[in-house]
N, C-alpha and C positions, 0 to 999 in steps of 0.2 A: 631713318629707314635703312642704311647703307648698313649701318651699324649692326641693324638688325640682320638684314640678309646674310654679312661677314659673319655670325653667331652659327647662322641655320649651315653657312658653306662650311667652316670648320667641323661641326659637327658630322659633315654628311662624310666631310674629306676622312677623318678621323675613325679608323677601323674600330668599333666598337662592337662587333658581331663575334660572332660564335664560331668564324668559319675562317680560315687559313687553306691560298691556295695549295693545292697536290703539288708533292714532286714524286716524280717517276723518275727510278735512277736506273740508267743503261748498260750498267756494265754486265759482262756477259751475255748481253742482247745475242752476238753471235758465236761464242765461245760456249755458251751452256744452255742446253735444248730446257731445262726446270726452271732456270731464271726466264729466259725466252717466252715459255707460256707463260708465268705469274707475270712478266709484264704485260704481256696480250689482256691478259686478265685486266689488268689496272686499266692500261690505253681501254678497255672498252666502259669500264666503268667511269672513268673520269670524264673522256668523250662523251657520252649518253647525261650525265649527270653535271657536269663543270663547261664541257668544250673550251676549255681552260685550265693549264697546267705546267709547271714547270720541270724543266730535264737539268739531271744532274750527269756526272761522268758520260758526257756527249761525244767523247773526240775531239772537240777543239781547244787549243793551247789558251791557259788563262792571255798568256802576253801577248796573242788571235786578238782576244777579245778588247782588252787594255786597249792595243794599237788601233783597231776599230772605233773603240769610242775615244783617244786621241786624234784620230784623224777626221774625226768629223768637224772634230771640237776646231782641228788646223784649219778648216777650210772654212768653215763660218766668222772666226774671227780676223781671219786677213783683212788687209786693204779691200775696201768694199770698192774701189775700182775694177778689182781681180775677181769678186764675184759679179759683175753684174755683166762678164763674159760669156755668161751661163744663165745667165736670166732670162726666162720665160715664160708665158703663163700658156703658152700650149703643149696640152698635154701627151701629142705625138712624141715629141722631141725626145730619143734616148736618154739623152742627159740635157737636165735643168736646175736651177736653182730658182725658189719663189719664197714668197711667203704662203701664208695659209693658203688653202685649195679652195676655199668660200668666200674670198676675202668680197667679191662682185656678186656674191648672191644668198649670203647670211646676214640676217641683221646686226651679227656681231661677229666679230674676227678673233679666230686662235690666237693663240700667244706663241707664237714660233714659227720658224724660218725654217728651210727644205733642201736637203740636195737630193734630188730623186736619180738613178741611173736603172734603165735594162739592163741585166748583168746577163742574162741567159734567154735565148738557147744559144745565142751570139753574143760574147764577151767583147764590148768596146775595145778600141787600139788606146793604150796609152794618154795619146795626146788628144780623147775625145774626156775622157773623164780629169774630174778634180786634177789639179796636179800634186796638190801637196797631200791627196790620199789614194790616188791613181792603186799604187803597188798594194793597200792592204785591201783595199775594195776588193781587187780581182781574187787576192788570197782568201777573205773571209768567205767571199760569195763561192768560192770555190768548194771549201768546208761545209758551209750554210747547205746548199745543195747536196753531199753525202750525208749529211742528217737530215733532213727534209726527205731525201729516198726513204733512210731507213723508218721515220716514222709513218709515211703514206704504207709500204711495208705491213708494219704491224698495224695499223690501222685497218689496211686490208685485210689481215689474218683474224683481225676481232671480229672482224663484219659477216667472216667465215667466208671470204673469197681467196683466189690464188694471192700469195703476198705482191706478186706483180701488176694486181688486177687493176690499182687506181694509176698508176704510173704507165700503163698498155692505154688508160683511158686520158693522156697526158693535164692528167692534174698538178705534176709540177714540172713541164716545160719549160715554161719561163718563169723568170726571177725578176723580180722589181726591189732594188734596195732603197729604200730610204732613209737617210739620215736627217732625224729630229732636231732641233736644238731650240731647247726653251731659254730666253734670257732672263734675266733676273725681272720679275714683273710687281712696280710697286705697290698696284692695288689690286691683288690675286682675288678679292672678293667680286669682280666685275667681270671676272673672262674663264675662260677655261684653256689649259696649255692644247688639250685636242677635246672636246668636245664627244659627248656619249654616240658611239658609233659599233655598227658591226664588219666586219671584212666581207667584201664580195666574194673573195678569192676562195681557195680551196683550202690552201695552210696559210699565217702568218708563223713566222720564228722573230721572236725582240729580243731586244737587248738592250738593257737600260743598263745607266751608269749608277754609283753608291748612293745619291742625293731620292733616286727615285721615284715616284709618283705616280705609277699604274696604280690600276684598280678595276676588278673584272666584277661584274652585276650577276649576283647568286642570290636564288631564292629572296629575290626585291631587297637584298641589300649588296651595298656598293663594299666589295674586300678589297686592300691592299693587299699589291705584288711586292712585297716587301724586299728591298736589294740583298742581294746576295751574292758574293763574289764570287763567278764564274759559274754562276749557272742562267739560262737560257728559256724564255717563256715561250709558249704554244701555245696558240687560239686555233679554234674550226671557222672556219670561214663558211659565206651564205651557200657556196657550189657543194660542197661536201656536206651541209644538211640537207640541201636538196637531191645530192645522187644518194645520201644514205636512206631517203624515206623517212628524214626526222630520228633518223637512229643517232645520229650525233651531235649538237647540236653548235650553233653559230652564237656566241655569247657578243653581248654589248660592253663594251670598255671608255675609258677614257682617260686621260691623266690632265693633274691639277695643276691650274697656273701657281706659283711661289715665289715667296719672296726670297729667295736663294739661289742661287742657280750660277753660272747657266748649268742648262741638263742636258743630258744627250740619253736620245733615243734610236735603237737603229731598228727597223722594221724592213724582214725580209717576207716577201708575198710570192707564191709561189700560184701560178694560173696557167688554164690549158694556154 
């Protein structure tokens, strides 16, 4: 039976489709008023038809991003004395560290471990976050949020409002970073590393590491976000299809538990 299901999950895992997610590449975003529209262009078509898409020449330093997904990688693998300083399962807490978010109310548990931090509108002191990723957390999330303006921005401008309209309506106020870490999972036919889900939030921005394992649900098949280095994935989230009237849409995602790993995933969520 097992045998049989690990057949049907490879298969489903395994991009066999027709479709390859978009990238939108940003340079000139605000140096050239002709690239500037053709991306409006793209941002509305992709939003309306994907709400799923990848940015290339973003602004941020590949060794931003590197150092990000080592730092996550630092703080999951310590002495588990030193995380369980940070352990908790409520979800007030600025910073936490847990396992899965369902682990008390799914019948079955993700494959991966959490460090979640509020980074904005109030950036933690130092000695509230990670210690051994305190200093790249503040600098990515730093970054994360000047791209996250510019794409609410042109998002705005596709939708034919003032480019300021969604960020006057504080759609990316605050910042929720999370950092993923999948372990190496020996029988990946039984779990999922996250589970088929949509974002509540208004943007997410990821960041996954070379090993990979996204995959965003178009047109009822399931595509790999295939790694790519230094570049940077966008979802719509459930707030932004509902202030667009359906004009954008909120895609369903998940990534795959594997025998490889560990993984790192960093999800930045951006909400009034």
């Amino acid at each position: 039976m097992w045998a049989v299901w690990a057949n049907i999950f490879m298969d489903t895992y395994n991009d066999y489709s027709k479709y390859s997610i978009p990238v939108i590449d940003l340079e000139g975003v605000y140096t050239d008023a002709t690239k500037r529209r053709e991306i409006i262009g793209e941002i509305m078509e992709v939003c309306g038809k994907w709400g799923f898409f990848q940015v290339v020449n973003h602004g941020i330093l590949m060794s931003v991003l590197d150092e990000m997904i080592d730092g996550i990688c630092r703080f999951h693998e310590q002495d588990t004395e030193e995380k369980k300083k940070l352990y908790t399962r409520d979800v007030k807490k600025k910073v936490s560290y847990m396992s899965d978010f369902h682990l008390y109310s799914s019948p079955s548990a993700d494959w991966r471990d959490t460090t979640s931090c509020v980074m904005a509108p109030h950036i933690p002191d130092h000695d509230e976050l990670p210690t051994l990723c305190s200093d790249i957390m503040i600098d990515y999330s730093k970054q994360v949020m000047r791209l996250g303006h510019t794409v609410f921005e042109l998002i705005s401008e596709a939708l034919g409002l003032n480019l300021n309209h969604l960020k006057d309506m504080d759609c990316a106020e605050q910042l929720l970073l999370l950092g993923h870490y999948y372990p190496v999972c020996p029988e990946p036919e039984l779990t999922w590393g996250t589970s088929s889900h949509t974002d509540s939030d208004s943007l997410t921005i990821l960041l996954q590491d070379q090993i990979g394992g996204l995959q965003g649900l178009h047109e009822n098949q399931w595509v790999n976000v295939l790694p790519k280095h230094g570049t940077l994935i966008v979802n719509i989230g459930d707030l932004m299809q509902l202030i667009s009237n359906d004009t954008v849409k909120s895609v369903y995602h998940r990534v795959g538990a594997r025998h490889i790993g560990p993984r790192i995933l960093v999800a930045c969520f951006f909400k009034p």
